[in-house]
Each structure stands twice: as C-alpha cells, then as structure tokens.
N, C-alpha and C positions, 0 to 999 in steps of 0.2 A: 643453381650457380655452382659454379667449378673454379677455384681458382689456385695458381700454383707459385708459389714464394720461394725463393733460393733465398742461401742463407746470407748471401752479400745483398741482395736488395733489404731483407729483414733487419741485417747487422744498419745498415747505414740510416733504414727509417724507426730508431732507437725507439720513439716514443710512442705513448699511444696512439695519440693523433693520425702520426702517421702511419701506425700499421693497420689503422681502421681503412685505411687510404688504401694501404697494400693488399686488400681484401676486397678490393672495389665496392668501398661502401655498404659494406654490408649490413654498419649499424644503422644509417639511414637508410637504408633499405624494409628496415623493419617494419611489419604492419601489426595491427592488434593482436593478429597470434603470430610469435614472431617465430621463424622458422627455426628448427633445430639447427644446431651452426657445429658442425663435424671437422675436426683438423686434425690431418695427419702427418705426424712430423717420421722423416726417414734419411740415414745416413748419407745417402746417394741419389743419383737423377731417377726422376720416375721413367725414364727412356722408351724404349719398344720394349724391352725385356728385361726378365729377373726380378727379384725379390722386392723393388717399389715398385714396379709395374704390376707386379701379382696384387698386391694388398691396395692400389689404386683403383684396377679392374673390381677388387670385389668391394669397394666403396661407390663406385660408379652404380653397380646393380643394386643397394641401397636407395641411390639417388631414383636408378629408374622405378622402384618400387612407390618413394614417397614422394616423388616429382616436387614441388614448391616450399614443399612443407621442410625438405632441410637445404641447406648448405653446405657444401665440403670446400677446406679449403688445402692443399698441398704445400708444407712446407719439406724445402729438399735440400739436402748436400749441408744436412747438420751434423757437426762431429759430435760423440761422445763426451760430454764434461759439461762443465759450466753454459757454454752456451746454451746448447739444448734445453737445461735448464732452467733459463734464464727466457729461451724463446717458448718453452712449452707456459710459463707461469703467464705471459705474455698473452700466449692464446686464449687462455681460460679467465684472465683478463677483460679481456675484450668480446666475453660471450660464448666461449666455446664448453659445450656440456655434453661434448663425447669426445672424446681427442682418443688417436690410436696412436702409441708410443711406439714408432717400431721398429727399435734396435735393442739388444739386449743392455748396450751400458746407460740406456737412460733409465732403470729401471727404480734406479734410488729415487730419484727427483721427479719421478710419475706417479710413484707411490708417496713422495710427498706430499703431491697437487692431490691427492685422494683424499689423505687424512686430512687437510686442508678445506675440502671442497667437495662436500658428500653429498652437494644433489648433482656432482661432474661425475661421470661413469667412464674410467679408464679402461682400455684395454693395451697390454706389455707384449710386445713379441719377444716370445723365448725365455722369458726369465721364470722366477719361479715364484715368488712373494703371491701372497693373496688378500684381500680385503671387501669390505663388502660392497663396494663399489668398485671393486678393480681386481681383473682377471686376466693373469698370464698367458697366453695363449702362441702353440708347438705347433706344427706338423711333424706328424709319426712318418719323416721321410724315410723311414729305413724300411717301411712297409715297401715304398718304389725302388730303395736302392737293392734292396735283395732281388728282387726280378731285373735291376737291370746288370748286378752283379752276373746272374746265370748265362746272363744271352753275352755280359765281357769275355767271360772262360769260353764260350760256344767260339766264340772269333777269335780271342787270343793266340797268336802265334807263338811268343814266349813266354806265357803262364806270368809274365810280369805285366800290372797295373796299376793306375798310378792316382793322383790326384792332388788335386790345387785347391787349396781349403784355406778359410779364412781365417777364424779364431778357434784353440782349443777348448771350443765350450760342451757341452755332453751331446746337445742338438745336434752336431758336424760328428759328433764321435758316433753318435751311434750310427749315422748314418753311412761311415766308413767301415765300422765294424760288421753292416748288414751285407753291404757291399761284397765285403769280403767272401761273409757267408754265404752268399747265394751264389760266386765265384766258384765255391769251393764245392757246394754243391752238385754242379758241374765237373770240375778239376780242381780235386784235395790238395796238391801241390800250388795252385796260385800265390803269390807273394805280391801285396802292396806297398808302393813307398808314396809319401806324403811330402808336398812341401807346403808348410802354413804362412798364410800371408801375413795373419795379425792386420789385415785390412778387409771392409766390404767392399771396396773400388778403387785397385791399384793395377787399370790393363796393362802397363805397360811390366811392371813386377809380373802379373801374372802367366802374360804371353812369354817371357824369360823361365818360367818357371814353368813351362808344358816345355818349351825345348828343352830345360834340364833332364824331366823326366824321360822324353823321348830319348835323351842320351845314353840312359839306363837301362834301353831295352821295352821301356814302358810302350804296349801299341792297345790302351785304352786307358782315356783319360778322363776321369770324372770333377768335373766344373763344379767344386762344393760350396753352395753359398756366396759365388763372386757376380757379384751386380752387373756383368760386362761380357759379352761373346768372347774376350778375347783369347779365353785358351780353347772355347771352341772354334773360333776363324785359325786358331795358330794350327791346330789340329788340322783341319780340312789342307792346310798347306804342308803338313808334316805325311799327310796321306795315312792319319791312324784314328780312328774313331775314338767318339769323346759324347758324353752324354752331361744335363747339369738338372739344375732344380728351378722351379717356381712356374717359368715362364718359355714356351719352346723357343730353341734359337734356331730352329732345321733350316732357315734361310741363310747363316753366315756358314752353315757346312752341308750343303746338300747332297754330297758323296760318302759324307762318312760319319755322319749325324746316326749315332748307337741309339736315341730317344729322350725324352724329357720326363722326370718327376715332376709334373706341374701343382701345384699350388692354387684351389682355386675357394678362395674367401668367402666368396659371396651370402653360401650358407650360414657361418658363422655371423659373418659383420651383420646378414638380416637380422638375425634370431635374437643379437646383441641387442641391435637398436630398438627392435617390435619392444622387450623387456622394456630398454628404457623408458621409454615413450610409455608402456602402464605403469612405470613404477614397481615393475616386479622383477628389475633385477640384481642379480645373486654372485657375487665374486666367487671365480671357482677355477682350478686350472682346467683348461682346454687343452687336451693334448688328441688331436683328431687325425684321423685318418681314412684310408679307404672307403671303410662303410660308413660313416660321415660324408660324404663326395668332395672332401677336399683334397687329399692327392689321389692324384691319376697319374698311370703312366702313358704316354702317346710319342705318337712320329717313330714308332719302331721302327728301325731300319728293314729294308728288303733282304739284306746280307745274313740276316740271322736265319739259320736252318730250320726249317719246317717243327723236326723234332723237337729240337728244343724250345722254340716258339711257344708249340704244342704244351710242356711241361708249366710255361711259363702262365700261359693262361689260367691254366688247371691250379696252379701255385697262388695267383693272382686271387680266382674265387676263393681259394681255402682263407684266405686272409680276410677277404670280405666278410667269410660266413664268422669269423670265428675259428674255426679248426685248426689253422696254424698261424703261427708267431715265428718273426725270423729270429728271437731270441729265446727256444727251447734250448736245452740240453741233451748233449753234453756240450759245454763253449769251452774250451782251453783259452786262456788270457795270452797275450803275447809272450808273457817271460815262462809259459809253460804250467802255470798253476790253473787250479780247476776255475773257474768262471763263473759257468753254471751247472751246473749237478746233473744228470741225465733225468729227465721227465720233467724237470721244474721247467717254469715258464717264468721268465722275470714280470716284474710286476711293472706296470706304466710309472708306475715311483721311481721304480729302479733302475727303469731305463732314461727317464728325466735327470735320474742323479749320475749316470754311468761317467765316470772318471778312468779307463782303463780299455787298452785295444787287445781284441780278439788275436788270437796265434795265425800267422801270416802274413801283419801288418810288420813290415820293418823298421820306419820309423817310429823312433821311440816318440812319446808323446811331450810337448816342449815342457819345462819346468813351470 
C-alpha cells in the first residue's frame, strides 16, 4: 500500500484517530506480522518531477522489492518548522519505523524523533547530524553539474550563465561552484549569476527569476534544487537551454533541454531498509554519488558537439573510477583567494561543509 497525505488534509484530521483514517487504515490493517509502515514526509508535491518525485520513485522500488511486507505512506507540501514536527512525531506515533525526513530544515525535530525512538530508523535529506539510528544523506550533484557545466560553455554564446537556486545551503553551493568549474573547463572566462529563492516550490518566483537571468545575457540556465519545470518551461520559451537535478523534465522543453542530474534513490533507500529489517543498522553520513548509481546524467541534448560530448564522457568515467574530483586544485574562491591548493583534493567533509563560491560566480553568496 501507497498512500499520499498533503498537509491540509493531515492539519485538519488533528488526531490520532483520524490520521490512522488518513493512512487508509492501516492500523487495522495489520496482521501478526505487521508490515514495516515507511513515511515520507517532503516540503512539496510529489508531482511528475523533481526532488519528491525522485525520493518517492526510490521508495516505490523498496516497495517492489518487499511487496506486503511494508507500507509507504506520502506526506506532502509540509513547511519547515513546527508542523513538520508536530506531523513527523505523529507518524511515528501511529507505527511508523522508518520515516525519510526530506528537507534539510526538518532536521532538528528528526533527530529528535531518534533520540526519542531508537528502534525508529531515520533517514535526513541533506543535513548533517548523525546518530545511531539516523543518517544524513546528499547526493554529490556536483559530480553531474561539472559535466553539465562543460557541455554550458560548449553552447554558450556569451560566456554568461546562470541559475535559480533554492537555499544557500553547502548542497546547492557546491553544486554551482562545479558548474562553474566544468564551465570553465571548457571556457576560462565563463561568469555565473545566481538568484536564490529561499524556497523548494515557488513557480511563479522562479519562472520571474529565469527571465531576470535571461535579461543579463544569461543563455544557460541551471534549475538548482526547484521542485517545478518552471524555469525550465520558462526557458524552452525564452529559446535558451536550461538543465536541473533529481528528476528529467525533457518533456516541458524539448528544444532546448541541455540534460538532467537525476537522482535515483533506490540503491540507498534498499540498503537502508534490508539493515533495518536485520537490525544491523548503522547511522552514518551518505554523501553518494556516481559510482554509487545515484546520480546520473541523462537526456543530453542533440546540440552539444561531438567533441565535447566526447570529453564529457571521458570526464564522466574518471569520476566513476576515482581518478578525478571536480574539486582538485588549484580552486580560486570568488573574492580571488586560494581555495584549494593545486594537487589537493577536498575532502567529502569539506565539500559537505563548503560555505564559499568558486572565482566566476558573481553573485555574492546571501548573508
């Protein structure tokens, strides 16, 4: 069973009672061995695409693995604060002993419910806290935004690009700072501007904020983190390519769709829950990537030239095997200071913690 709860049906059936109701019965459902009951609580709609759709799909493939034996139930379009933490204590409540917490601000009041409830096994999207039942867990998108940074500069007409990004948290940083890099890789002269939304799902801000870009000269737009096609549909109408993360959107821009960093969980959420279910598992940050098989890049555009293509692949395995990081040295920081040292490689700590944009990023980073 599947079931998916918005946060105005959850707010209004306050009580127990009725959220066992909102679950369609799933405590009376229960048989001698009572199914694992999985809930995933997420800032935004789980829609066709993005970042709850991504983390949905890979609870699905969970589901098809352990078929009767769990439950998932979808709770969606919870803010950041009290609620959330008011509905995730709710879930776990009423039987939930795997809940994925997946926005970075609920990460106080998840790690509550842990120290609280330590045969409940938490997992946090994005944050960093750890416990022995509860584990943070990243995608190393900058692994994809560096390959799609290359193939930006390959098409870029004026060395300006651009990007609609949610929150200044280190997750979105480094992934514009890869951007960058793999940009410049290409063409050393590239220059990015940023507008931040300080929201995961605000289309109507966001689509206002590709046309600002577009006004700047910007003719590649990277969709960072926004739960919504809409600076890539704004794109397709602005006639400039535009790539994003988790989830492809090549259907709301089929002309000019640059490609997707997709996000695909499934790996992880199995591996999570097999532990749970022996009791063998172990809170630990998750910061995954390529050779992990959770992000991939896909739906390259046609437009991208051969050669660089070519580069891009080649780029792509070194990253799989090991052999390259898009955070070696030498890195110049934006205001011109050293970064990273030439031959160093930062370290996954360091790039989890990164507080600071790479030299070519224009926007200064919000306060």
């Amino acid at each position: 069973m599947t079931t998916s709860i918005t946060r105005r049906n959850f707010i209004a059936g306050a009580s127990v009672a009725s959220m066992a109701a909102a679950v369609a019965g799933r405590a009376s459902a229960a048989t001698a061995e009572d199914p694992l009951l999985i809930t995933l609580v997420i800032p935004s709609p789980v829609a066709d695409v993005g970042w709850g759709h991504a983390l949905y799909e890979g609870l699905l493939a969970v589901k098809e693995s352990y078929g009767d034996a769990v439950q998932i139930s979808v709770i969606e379009n919870i803010y950041e604060g009290p609620d959330a933490d008011r509905i995730m204590n709710k879930a776990v409540a009423e039987g939930t002993k795997f809940l994925v917490a997946g926005s970075f601000g609920y990460q106080n009041g998840a790690m509550q419910i842990a120290r609280r409830n330590p045969d409940v096994t938490v997992l946090h999207a994005s944050g960093f806290m750890v416990a022995p039942n509860f584990s943070p867990f990243a995608a190393q998108y900058s692994q994809g935004t560096y390959l799609m940074g290359m193939a930006a500069a390959a098409l870029s007409k004026t060395g300006k690009i651009g990007s609609v990004s949610a929150f200044a948290i280190p997750e979105l940083i480094t992934s514009l700072n890869a951007f960058v890099l793999g940009a410049q890789a290409i063409n050393p002269d590239v220059e990015l501007s940023v507008v931040w939304l300080n929201s995961w799902f605000d289309p109507a801000k966001a689509q206002e904020s590709a046309k600002a870009l577009h006004a700047q000269d910007c003719d590649v737009i990277f969709s960072n983190a926004q739960d919504t096609p809409s600076v890539v549909a704004q794109c397709e109408e602005l006639g400039i390519y535009s790539f994003n993360l988790n989830s492809s959107m090549k259907a709301y821009a089929p002309k000019t769709y640059l490609g997707c960093v997709l996000t695909d969980w499934s790996p992880f959420f199995k591996a999570s829950v097999d532990a749970h279910v022996a009791g063998t598992f172990k809170g630990a940050n998750a910061f995954l990537g390529v050779a992990d098989g959770v992000v991939k890049t896909v739906d390259w555009s046609p437009d991208i030239p051969a050669e660089t293509m070519a580069k891009i692949k080649e780029t792509e395995a070194a990253i799989a095997d090991g052999s390259f990081s898009p955070f070696t040295g030498p890195i110049l920081k934006a205001d011109g200071t050293e970064g990273v040292p030439a031959g160093v490689t930062l370290t996954n700590e360091e790039v989890i913690s990164m507080d600071w944009h790479v030299k070519g990023v224009t926007t200064p980073l919000p306060n």
